[in-house]
N, C-alpha and C positions, 0 to 999 in steps of 0.2 A: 254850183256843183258841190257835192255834198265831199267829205274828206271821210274817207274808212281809216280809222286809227288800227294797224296790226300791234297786237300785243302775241307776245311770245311765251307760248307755256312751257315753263320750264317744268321736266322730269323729274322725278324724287330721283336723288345720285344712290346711284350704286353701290350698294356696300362691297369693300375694296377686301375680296379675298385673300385672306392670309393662313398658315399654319396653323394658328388654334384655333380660325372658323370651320376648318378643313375636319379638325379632326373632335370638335364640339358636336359637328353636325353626324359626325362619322359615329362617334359614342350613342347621341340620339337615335338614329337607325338601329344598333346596335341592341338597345334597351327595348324598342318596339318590338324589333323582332326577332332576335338572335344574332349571331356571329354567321349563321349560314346563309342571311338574308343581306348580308354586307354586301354590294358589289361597286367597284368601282362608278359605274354607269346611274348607278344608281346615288351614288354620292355625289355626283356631278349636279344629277336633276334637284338637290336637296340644296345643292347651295348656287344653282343657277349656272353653269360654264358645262362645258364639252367634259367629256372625262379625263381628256390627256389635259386638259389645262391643268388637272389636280396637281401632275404630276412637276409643276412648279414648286410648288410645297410639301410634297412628298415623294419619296425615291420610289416607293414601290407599296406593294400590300404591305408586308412585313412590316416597312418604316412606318406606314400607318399603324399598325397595330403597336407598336411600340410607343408611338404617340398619346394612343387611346391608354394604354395602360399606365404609362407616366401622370394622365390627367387624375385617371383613379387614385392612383399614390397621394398623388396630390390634395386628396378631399379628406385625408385621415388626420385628424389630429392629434398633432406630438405635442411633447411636453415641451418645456422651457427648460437651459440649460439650468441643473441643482434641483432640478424639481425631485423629489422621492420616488424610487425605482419602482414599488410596486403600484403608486396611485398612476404613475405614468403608463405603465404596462397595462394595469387597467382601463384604462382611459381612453388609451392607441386600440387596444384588441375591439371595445366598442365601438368604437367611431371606425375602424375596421370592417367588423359585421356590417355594418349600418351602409360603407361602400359599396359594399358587395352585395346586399339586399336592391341597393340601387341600380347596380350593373352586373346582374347577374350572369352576365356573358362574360365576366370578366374572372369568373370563377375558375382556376386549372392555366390560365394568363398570367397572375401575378409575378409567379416564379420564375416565368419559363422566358424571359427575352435577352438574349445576347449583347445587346448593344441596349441596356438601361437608360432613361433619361434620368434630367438633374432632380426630378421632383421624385424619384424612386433610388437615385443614390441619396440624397437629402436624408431620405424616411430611414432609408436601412444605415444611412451613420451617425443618426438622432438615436436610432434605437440600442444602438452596439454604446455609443455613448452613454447613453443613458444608466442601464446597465453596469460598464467599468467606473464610469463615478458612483454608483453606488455600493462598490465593494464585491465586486461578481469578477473573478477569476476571468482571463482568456478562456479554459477551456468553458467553468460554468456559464459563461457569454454564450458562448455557441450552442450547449445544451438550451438554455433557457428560449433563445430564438427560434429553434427549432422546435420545441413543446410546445410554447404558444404560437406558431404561425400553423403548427398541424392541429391545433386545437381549431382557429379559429377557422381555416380554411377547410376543414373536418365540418365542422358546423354548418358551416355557409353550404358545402357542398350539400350534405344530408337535406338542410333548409330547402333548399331550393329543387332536390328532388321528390319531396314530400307531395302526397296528391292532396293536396289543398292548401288553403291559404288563408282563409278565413274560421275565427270560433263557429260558425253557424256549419262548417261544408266539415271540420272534424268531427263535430255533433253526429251529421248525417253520413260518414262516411262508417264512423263507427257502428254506429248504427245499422248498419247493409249489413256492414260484418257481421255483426252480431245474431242478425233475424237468421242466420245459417247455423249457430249453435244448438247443438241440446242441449235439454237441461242438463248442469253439471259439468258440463264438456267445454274444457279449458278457462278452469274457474278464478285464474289468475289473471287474465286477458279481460274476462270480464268484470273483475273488478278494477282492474286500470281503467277500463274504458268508461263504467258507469259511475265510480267515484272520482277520479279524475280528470279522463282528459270530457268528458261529455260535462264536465262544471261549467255554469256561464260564467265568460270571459276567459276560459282556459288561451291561449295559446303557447306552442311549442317555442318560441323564440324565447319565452320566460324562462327555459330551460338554460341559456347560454349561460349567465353569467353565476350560477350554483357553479356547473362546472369551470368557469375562468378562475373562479375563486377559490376552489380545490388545487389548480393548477399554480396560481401563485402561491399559495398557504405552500405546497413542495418547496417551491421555486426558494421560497424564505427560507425553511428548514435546509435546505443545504446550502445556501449561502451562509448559513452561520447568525 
C-alpha cells in the first residue's frame, strides 16, 4: 500500500490593514480619478474588506479626508532648523507645487480642515519658524505666509485647470485658436502664441518660479 504524503499549501498572509494603508490607497483613487470618484465602497474593494471594516481606521469621510491631506503635507519639504528664510521658502513653495501637481484633488483641501493632523501642524510650524528666526516680524510672518501660500495655491489651481498638459497639445491648442484670427486681429495674442508659448519645449509650469521669485525679492524688501 502505497502512502499519499499531504502537504499543505500555505496562503500568501494578508497584508494587516491599518490607517495609513487606508488612507494611501484612499489618496490613490483619489489621483486616478478625483475627489468625486472617492467612495467608501470603493475603498473597501481597493484594499480588500467590506466597507464598514474601514470604519476601524477611520471615523468617517471627513476623518478620511483629513488623513489624505495630512499625507500631502507630509511630502513637502521643509527646511532644517537655521537654514536661511528665503532659500527655505523657496525650496518648501517647490516641493509644494510639485505635491499638488501630484494630488491634484487636493487643490482648494489644503486649508480647509478643522481637525489638522501632525504632518500639517509639523509644516505650518516649520514654516512660521522659519520665518521668526529669520528676522520676520509676527505681523510680517503672517503677511508673508499668506502671499506665498496664495501664490502657490494660485498657481496650482490655474495649473491644473489649463486645457492641456503637455508642449505638443499647447502647440495645437494654440493653434485652433489661432486658425480663427484675421489677419491683424489681436496682434498681441499672436505674438505670445507664435514667439512663445508655441517655442519647442515651452511649458507653463516654467512660469512658476519667475514669479516665486518676485514674491520673495518683496518679501526681502520689507523684512529689511
Amino acid at each position: 500500500m502505497s502512502t499519499v504524503t499531504r502537504r499543505t499549501v500555505r496562503q500568501p498572509a494578508r497584508e494587516t490593514l491599518t490607517r495609513r494603508r487606508v488612507l494611501l490607497a484612499a489618496v490613490e483613487l483619489a489621483d486616478a480619478g478625483g475627489m468625486e470618484t472617492l467612495s467608501m465602497r470603493k475603498l473597501g474593494e481597493a484594499v480588500g474588506v467590506e466597507a464598514m471594516s474601514l470604519y476601524n481606521h477611520v471615523a468617517n469621510k471627513e476623518d478620511l479626508i483629513d488623513g489624505m491631506v495630512d499625507l500631502v503635507f507630509g511630502e513637502v519639504e521643509l527646511s532644517t532648523p537655521g537654514a536661511d528664510w528665503r532659500q527655505a521658502m523657496r525650496h518648501r513653495a517647490i516641493s509644494m507645487r510639485l505635491a499638488l501637481s501630484r494630488h491634484r484633488w487636493a487643490i482648494g483641501l489644503m486649508e480647509s480642515r478643522s481637525t489638522p493632523g501632525p504632518a500639517t501642524l509639523r509644516h505650518h510650524d516649520t514654516v512660521l519658524g522659519c520665518l521668526r528666526q529669520g528676522g520676520f516680524s509676527l505681523t510680517l510672518t503672517a503677511h508673508a505666509v499668506s502671499v506665498l501660500d496664495s501664490y502657490v495655491y494660485g498657481f496650482a489651481l490655474q495649473e491644473k485647470t489649463l486645457p492641456f498638459d503637455s508642449p505638443e497639445e499647447t502647440a495645437e491648442l494654440a493653434d485652433s485658436i489661432m486658425s480663427g484670427f484675421g489677419d491683424g486681429e489681436y496682434p498681441y495674442l499672436t505674438e505670445m502664441a507664435t514667439a512663445h508659448v508655441m517655442r519647442p519645449g515651452y511649458s507653463y509650469g516654467d512660469e512658476f518660479e519667475f514669479g516665486l521669485d518676485l514674491v520673495l525679492d518683496g518679501l526681502q524688501r520689507a523684512a529689511g
